[in-house]
N, C-alpha and C positions, 0 to 999 in steps of 0.2 A: 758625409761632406768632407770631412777630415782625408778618407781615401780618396774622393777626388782632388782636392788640392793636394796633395804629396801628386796624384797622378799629374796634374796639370804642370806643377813644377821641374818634375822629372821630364815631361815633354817641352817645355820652354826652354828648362837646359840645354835637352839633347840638339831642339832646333838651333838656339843660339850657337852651340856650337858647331852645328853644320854649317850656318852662313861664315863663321869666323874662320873655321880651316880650312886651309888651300893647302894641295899639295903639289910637290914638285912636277912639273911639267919639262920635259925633253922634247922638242922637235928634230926631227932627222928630214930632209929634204934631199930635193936631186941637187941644190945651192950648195949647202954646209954639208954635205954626207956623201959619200959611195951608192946611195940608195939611188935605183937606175930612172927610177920613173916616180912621180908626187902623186899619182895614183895606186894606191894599195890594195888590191883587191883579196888576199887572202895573209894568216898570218901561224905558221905552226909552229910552236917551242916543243925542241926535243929534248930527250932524257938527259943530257950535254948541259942542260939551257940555251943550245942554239935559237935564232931565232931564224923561220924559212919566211921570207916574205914573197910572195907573190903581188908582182905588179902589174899595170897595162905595158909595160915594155924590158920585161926581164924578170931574173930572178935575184934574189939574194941571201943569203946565209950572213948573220950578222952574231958573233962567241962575244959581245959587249967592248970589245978591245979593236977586233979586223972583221973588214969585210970579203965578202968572196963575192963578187959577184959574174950572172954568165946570161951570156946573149945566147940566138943562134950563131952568130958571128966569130965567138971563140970555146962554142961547147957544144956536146950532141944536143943542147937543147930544138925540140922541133918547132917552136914557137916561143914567139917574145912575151907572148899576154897569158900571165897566170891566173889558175880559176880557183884552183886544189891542192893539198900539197901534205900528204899524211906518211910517214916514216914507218916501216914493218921492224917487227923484233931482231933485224937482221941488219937495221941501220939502214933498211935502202930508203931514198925518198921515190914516192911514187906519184907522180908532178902532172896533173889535168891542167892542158890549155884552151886557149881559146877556138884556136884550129886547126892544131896540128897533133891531137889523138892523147892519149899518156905517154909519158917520160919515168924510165927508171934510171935513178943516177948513186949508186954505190958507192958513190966519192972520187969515184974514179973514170968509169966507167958508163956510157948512155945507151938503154936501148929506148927504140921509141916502138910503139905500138901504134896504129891507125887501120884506114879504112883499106890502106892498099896492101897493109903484109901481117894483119892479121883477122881476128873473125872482129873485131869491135865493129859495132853498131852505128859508131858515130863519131868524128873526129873534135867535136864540139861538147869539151868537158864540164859541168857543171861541181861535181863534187864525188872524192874517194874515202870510203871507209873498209877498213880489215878487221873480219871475225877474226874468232882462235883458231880458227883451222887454216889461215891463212888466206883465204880468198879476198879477192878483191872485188869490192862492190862496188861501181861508177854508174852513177848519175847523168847521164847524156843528152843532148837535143832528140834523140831518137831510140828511147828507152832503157830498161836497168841490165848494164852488163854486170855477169858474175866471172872471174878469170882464176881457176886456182894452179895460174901459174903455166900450164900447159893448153887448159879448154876453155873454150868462150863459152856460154849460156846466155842468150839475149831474149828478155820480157820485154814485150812489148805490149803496144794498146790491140794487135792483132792475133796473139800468141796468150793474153793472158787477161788477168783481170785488171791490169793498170788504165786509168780512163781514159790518159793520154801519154802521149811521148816524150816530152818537155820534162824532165825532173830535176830540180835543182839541192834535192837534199838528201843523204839518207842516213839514219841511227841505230845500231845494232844493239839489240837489248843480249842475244844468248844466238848463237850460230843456227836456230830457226823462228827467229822473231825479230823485225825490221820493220823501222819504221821510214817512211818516203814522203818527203814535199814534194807537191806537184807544181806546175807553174800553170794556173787556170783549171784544174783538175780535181784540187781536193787535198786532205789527208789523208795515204794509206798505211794501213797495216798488211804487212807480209807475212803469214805464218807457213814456214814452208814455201809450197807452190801455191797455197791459197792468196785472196785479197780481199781485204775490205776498207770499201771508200765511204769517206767523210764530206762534203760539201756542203754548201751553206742551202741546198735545195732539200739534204735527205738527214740532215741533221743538228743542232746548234752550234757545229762547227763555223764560226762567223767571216772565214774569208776560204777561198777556193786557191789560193797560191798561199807554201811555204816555204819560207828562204832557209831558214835556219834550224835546228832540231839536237836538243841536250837531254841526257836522261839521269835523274839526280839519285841519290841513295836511294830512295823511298820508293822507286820505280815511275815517278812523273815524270811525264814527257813533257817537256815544256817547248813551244814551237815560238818562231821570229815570224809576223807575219805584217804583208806591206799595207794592208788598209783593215785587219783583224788585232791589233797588236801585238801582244805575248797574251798566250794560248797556254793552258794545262791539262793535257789529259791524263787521268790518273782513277784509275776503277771503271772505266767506258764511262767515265764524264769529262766533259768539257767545259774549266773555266776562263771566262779570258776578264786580261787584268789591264782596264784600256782610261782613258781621260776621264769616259762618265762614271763608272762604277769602282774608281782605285785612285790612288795617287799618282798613278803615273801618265808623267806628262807629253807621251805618246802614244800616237794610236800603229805607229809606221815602220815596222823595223824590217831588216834585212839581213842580221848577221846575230848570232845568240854562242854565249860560252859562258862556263862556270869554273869558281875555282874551289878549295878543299873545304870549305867551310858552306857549298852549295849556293849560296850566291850567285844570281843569275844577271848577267849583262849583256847587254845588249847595243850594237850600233844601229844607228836611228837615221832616217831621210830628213827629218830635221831638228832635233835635240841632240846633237853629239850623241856621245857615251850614258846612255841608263841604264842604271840597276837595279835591283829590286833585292833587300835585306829585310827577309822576315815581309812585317807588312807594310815596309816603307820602300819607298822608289827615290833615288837619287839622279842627279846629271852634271854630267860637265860639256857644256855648251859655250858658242861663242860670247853670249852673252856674262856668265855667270862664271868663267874662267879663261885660261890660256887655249883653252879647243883652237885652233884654226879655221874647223869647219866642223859645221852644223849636221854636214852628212859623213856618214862613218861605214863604210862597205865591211870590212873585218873587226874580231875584237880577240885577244887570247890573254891569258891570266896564266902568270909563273905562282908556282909555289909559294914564294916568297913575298904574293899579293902584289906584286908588280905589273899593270893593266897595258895594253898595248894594241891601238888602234890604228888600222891602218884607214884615211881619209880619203875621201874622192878628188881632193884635188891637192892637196897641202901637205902631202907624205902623210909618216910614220909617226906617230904619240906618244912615248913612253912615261906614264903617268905613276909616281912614286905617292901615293899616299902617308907615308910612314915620315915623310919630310914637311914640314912645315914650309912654307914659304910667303906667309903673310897673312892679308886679307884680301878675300875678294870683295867684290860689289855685288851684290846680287840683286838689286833693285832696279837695273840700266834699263831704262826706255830702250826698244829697239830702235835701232838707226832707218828701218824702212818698214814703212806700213803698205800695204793694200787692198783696195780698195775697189768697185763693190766685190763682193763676196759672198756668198756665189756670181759669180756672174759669165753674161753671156756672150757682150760683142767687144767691150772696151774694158780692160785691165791696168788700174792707173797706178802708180806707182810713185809713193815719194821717200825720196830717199832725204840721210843729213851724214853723208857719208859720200868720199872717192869711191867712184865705181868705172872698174875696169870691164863689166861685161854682164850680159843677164843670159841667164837661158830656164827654158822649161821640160822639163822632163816629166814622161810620167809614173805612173810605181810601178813597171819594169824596167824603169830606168831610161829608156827609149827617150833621145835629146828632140823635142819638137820643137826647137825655138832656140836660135843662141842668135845674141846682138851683141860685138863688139862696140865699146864707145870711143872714141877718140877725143872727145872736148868732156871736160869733167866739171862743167861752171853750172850744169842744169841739175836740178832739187825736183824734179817730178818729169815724171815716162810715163807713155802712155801706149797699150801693147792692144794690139788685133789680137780676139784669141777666139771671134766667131768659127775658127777654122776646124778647133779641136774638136773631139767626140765628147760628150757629156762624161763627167766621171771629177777622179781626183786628179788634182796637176801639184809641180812641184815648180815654184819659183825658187833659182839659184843667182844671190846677188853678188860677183866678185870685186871684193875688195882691190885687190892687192896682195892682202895681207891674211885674207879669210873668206871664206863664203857663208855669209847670210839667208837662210832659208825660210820660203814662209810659202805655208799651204794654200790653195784656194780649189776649189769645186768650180766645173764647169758646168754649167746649165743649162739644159737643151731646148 
């Protein structure tokens, strides 16, 4: 009894002082910042501490002091909408867009790669990672290129054992073992030229799309998934760490990164920034901090423990834990309920909150529904949503000031 009350006290402490510390929050916007577009969609810190952010409408390099920033309009970049953005031991950035193929930019210098001048597969970039032998591995709408520099090598769902085309992620364990998110496909492993596929049909792998994929000291793979949560494979098993079975307070992610101390975070379709320490799960959400917004597309973690999210609508977050800055609330009634739930023809909505706009999207992000409002006197909406497919939906409630997210299932 004795060792459970020391335990329970150490655990009351540690809570207590999770609700009690806040840390420093930084917002960077296209309003107050250089930062080109309030949509973030990727975020890389190089050896420098540079930060690359990749946006819906540009790029940016941010040394904590100046920004650089480049369009197509004043640099070889060949598209405005960043996807990717990983640096070789050579300092070059090697920059996946949305439609116009990779971008190598030297600092100086831009070549661009595509469909028209050279072998790449697909001008629709999802994601680039670099073995040690230098190759470049890209993730594409139309399967996995490998470039080392001179040769293409294109896997496809025709060519190989990949299920599908669509891949949106890949992790290099050792220059012949990779690992691959699929978008509706599965998880695979690549050994060599071999594959082996995971899906929620031929194994306990619990969702068939991976967005995100980190490989911690101990050889776990730990995957971001949009309706699976965070996934571990580690020995050819697979645990996932999700609302019913964990503390954590997502089932929904999209973006995953760690920092030196193995700490795994994660940006969420609706809980901002979570992470998981040991066997506790943290958040900083609109509710329970300075978050902006509830949905978080990218996350990257400097050295020096300093977190950095880039949001779907509200910029860049640079989140300083090491700084006090008060107390928060963590107890706040949400400002908008919904109601029923699941449901199938009529989606009602009340809000206690200024609301600039609703949309619905669903976990590939795909926007099925956006209502501007223009009078802000009405406390309850009520949305047609008999149109959608049965599945999960994501309501996005804009403030103003932040976006409000709340999940509901469609029912067929």
């Amino acid at each position: 009894m004795k060792a459970f009350k020391t335990y329970l006290f150490f655990f009351l402490l540690t809570f207590s002082f999770a609700l009690n510390a806040q840390p420093a929050f930084t917002i960077f916007d296209a309003v107050n910042s250089p930062l080109p577009d309030n949509s973030v969609q990727c975020i890389t810190i190089d050896s420098h501490g540079r930060k690359w952010i990749g946006t819906s409408y540009g790029l940016a390099v941010y040394n904590d002091t100046t920004w650089d920033v480049y369009f197509t309009t004043n640099s070889g970049l060949s598209d405005n909408s960043i996807k990717s953005i990983v640096l070789d031991t050579s300092g070059n950035a090697w920059i996946g867009t949305q439609s116009g193929g990779v971008d190598k930019f030297n600092g100086t210098t831009w070549t661009v790669y595509n469909t028209l001048g050279s072998g790449i597969s697909s001008d629709e970039i999802r994601d680039i990672s670099i073995d040690s032998a230098g190759n470049k591995w890209i993730c594409t709408f139309n399967g996995l290129n490998k470039f080392n520099d001179t040769t293409w090598t294109v896997f496809d769902a025709t060519n190989s054992g990949l299920p599908v085309n669509i891949l949106d992620c890949i992790a290099i364990e050792n220059d012949s073992l990779r690992y691959i998110g699929t978008v509706n496909g599965g998880f695979v492993i690549m050994q060599d030229t071999a594959f082996a596929v995971f899906n929620i049909s031929n194994s306990s792998f619990p969702d068939n799309t991976v967005l995100g994929i980190v490989i911690d000291t101990a050889g776990s793979k730990w995957m971001a998934c949009p309706a699976g949560a965070l996934v571990r494979y580690h020995s050819g098993l697979f645990t996932p760490f999700n609302t019913l079975n964990s503390l954590n307070p997502s089932n929904n992610f999209d973006a995953i990164a760690q920092d030196s101390l193995q700490r795994i975070y994660l940006g969420s379709f609706d809980k901002g920034i979570v992470w998981k320490d040991g066997f506790n799960f943290y958040s900083y959400n609109t509710l329970n901090s300075q978050m902006p917004d509830d949905i978080v597309y990218s996350v990257a973690v400097e050295r020096n423990g300093i977190i950095w999210a880039g949001t779907s609508a509200f910029g860049l977050v640079r989140i300083d834990e090491n700084v006090s800055i008060g107390l928060p609330e963590p107890f706040i009634p949400s400002p908008v309920i919904i109601y029923p739930n699941p449901v199938q023809q009529n989606l009602n909505v009340m809000v206690q909150t200024e609301v600039v706009s609703f949309k619905i999207t669903d976990l590939a992000g795909s926007v099925k529904m956006e209502k501007k409002i223009s009078a802000h006197d009405k406390s309850s909406y009520t949305f047609d949503v008999s149109f959608l497919s049965s599945g999960m939906y994501f309501l996005s409630v804009n403030t103003g000031k932040k976006n409000i997210v709340k999940r509901f299932i469609k029912a067929g």
